[in-house]
C-alpha positions in Angstrom: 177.1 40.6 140.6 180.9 38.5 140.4 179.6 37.3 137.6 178.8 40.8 136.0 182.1 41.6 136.9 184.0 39.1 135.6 182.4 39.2 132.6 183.5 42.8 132.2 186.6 42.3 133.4 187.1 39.4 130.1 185.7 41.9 128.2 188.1 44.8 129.2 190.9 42.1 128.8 189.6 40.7 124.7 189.8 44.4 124.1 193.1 44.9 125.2 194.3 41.8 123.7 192.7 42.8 120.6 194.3 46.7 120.8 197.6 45.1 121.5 197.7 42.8 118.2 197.3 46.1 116.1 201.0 46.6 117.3 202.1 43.1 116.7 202.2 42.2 120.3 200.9 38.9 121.2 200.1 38.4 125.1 199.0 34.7 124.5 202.7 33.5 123.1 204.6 31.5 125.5 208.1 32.8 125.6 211.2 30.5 124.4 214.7 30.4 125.3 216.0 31.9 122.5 219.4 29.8 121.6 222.7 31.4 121.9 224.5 31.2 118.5 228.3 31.2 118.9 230.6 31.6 115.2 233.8 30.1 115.9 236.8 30.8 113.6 239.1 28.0 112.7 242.7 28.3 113.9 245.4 29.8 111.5 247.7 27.4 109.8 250.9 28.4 108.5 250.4 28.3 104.5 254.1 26.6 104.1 253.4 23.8 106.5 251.0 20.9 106.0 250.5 18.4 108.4 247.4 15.8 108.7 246.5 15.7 112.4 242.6 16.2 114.2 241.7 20.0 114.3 241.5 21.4 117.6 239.6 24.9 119.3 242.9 25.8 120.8 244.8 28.8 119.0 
C-alpha cells in the first residue's frame, strides 16, 4: 500500500513538473547567486590640465 502511494504521489509530482515547463518554469534548476554588476564612471579631469599619475576611484 506505501508503495501504491508513493508511486502516485511521483506521478502527481511528473505531472506537475511537466504542467509547470509549459510556463517555462523549471523546478529541477538549482538556483545561482546571480552576480552583482557595478558600472563605475571614471573621475572628471579638467580638459586644460594634463598630468601622468595612477587613476584613482576617488572623485
Amino acid at each position: 500500500m506505501q508503495t501504491l502511494i508513493e508511486f502516485i504521489i511521483g506521478l502527481v509530482a511528473a505531472i506537475a513538473a511537466t504542467a509547470l515547463a509549459q510556463f517555462g518554469v523549471d523546478v529541477n534548476a538549482a538556483r545561482t547567486a546571480e552576480r552583482e554588476i557595478r558600472r563605475m564612471s571614471d573621475c572628471p579631469e579638467p580638459a586644460a590640465v594634463v598630468t601622468l599619475k595612477t587613476p584613482t576611484r576617488d572623485c
